[in-house]
C-alpha positions in Angstrom: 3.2 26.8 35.6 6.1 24.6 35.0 3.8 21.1 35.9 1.2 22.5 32.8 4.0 22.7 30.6 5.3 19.6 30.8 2.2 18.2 30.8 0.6 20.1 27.4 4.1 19.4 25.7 3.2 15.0 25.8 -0.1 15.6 24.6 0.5 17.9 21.8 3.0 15.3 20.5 0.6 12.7 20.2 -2.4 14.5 19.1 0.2 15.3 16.0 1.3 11.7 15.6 -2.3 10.1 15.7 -2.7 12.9 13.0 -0.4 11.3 11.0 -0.3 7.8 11.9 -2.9 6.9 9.3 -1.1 8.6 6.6 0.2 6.0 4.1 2.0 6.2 0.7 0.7 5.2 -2.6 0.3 1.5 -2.9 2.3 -0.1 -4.9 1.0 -3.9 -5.0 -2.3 -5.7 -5.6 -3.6 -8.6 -4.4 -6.1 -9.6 -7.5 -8.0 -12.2 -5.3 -8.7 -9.9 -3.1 -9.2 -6.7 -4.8 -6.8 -5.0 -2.1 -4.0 -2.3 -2.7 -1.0 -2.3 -0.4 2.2 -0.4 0.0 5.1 -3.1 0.1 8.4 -2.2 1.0 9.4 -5.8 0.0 7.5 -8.9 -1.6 8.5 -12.5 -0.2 10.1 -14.7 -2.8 9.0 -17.5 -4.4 5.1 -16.7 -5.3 4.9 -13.3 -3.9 2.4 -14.0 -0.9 4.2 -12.1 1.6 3.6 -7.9 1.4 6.5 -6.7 4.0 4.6 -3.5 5.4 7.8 -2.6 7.3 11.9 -2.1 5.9 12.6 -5.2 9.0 10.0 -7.4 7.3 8.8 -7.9 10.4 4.9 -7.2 9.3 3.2 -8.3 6.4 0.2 -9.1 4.8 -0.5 -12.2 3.0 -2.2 -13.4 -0.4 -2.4 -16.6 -1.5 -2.5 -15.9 -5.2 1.0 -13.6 -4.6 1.1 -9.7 -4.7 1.7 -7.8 -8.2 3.3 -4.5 -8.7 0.6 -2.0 -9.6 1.2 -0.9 -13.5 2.0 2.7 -14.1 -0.7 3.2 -16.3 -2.7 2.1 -13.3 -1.3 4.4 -11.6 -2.1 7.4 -13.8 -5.9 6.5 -14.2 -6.2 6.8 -10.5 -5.1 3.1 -9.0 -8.1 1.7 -10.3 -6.2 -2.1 -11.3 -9.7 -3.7 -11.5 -12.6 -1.1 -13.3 -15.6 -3.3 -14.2 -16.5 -3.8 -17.5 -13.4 -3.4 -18.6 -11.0 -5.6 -20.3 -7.5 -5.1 -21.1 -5.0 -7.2 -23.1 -1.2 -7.3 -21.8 2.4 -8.2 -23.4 5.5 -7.8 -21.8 5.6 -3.6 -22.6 2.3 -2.5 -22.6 -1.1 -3.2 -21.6 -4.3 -2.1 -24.0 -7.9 -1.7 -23.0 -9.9 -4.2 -25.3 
């Protein structure tokens, strides 16, 4: 009895971490070339091109026009930075759908 025990005990710890291995926060950065979201917990200097996906930088992904924080009125419409058809005019404060 004790060998199935030790045995079940592994596997049900990684049948719960593959659960939530593929959960991921909100993303916080978009890469307009692209049309691709990420969560960054850092952006490289310079142009931005670097999205650290780790806190030890040690993983990123890369955009060659540079990553730009997702607006909170983005945010609040569902994410959606680039809805077709739609045009919006941006300042320094605000942005406005033209």
């Amino acid at each position: 009895m004790e060998k199935k025990t030790y045995t079940i005990i592994p596997l049900a710890v990684a049948l719960v971490a593959s659960i939530f291995a593929g959960i991921q926060p909100d993303p916080t950065h978009t890469c307009v070339i692209e049309e691709t979201q990420r969560y960054c917990f850092d952006v490289s200097g310079g142009l931005h091109t670097r999205c650290y996906l780790t806190p030890e930088k040690d993983s990123w992904d890369y955009c060659k026009t540079g990553w730009q924080p997702i607006p909170e009125w983005a945010k609040e419409d569902g994410g959606d930075v680039h809805p077709v058809g739609v045009q919006y005019r941006c300042d320094k404060v605000e942005c406005v759908v033209i």
